[in-house]
C-alpha positions as MATLAB code, in Angstrom:
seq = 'XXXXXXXXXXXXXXXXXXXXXXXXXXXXXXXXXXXXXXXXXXXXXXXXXXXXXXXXXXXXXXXXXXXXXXXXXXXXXXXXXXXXX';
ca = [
     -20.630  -64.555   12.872;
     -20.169  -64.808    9.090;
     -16.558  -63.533    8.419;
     -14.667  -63.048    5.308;
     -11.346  -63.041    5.097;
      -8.715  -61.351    2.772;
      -5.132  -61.869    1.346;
      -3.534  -58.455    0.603;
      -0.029  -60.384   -0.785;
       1.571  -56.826   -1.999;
       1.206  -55.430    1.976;
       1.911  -58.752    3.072;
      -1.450  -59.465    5.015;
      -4.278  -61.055    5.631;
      -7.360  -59.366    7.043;
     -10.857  -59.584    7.930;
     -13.594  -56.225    8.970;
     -15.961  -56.851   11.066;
     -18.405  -53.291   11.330;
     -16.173  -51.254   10.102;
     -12.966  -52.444   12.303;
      -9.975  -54.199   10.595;
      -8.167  -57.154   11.916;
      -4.859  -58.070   10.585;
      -2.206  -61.173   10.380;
       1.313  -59.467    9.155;
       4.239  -61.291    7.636;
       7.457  -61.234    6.235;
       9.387  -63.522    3.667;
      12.839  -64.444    4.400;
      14.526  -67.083    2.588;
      10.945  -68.869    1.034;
      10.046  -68.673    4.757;
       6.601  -66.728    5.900;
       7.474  -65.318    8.975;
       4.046  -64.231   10.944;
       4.479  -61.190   12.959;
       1.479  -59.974   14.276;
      -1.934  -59.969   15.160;
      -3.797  -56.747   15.784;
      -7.708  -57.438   16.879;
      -9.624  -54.059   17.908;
     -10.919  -53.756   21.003;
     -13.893  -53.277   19.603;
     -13.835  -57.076   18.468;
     -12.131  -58.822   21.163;
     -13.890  -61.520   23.182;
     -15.713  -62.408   19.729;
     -13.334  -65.037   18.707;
     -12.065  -63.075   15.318;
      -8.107  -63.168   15.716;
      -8.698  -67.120   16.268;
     -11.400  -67.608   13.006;
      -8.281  -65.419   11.164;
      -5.692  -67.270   12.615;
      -7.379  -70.686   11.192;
      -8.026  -69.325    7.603;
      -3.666  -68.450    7.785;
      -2.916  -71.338    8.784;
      -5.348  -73.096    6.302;
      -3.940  -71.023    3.623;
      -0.444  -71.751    4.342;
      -0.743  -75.190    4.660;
      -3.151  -75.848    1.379;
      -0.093  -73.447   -0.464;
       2.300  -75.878    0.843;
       4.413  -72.716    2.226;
       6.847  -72.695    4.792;
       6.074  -70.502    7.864;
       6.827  -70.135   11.535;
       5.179  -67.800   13.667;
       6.528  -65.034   15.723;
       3.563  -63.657   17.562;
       2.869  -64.954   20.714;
      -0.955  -64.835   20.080;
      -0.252  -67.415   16.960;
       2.369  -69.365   18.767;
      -0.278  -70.066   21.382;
      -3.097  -71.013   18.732;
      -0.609  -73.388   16.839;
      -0.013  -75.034   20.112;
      -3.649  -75.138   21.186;
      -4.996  -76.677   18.245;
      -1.779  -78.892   17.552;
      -0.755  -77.501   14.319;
];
């Protein structure tokens, strides 16, 4: 699954829809620190490995932007330890 992935910086989010359904990565800024929030996937797209394929392009981003972050969701707590970021 080709997906394409968006940076919405004024709503604070990045996003990618898949037929029609919209999966998000939230943050705030505190202090020149990205604080990730949440992760909403619909259940229309779960089991298909989106939240993760978002969660990489984040992370990516954050890390080629040399920006500060630490993540507050549980599902991106889990996929930083999983893949040892």
């Amino acid at each position: 699954m080709e997906l394409t992935f968006n940076f919405d910086k004024p709503n604070n989010t990045f996003y990618t829809i898949v037929d029609g359904h919209k999966s998000v990565i939230t943050y705030t800024v505190r202090d020149d620190v990205w604080y990730l929030e949440h992760t909403v996937v619909p259940k229309e797209l779960s089991g298909q490995g989106v939240g993760s394929k978002l969660a990489k392009y984040v992370f990516d981003y954050l890390q080629e932007n040399k920006i500060k972050y630490k993540s507050v969701c549980s599902f991106l707590v889990a996929y930083e330890q999983k893949h040892g970021i």
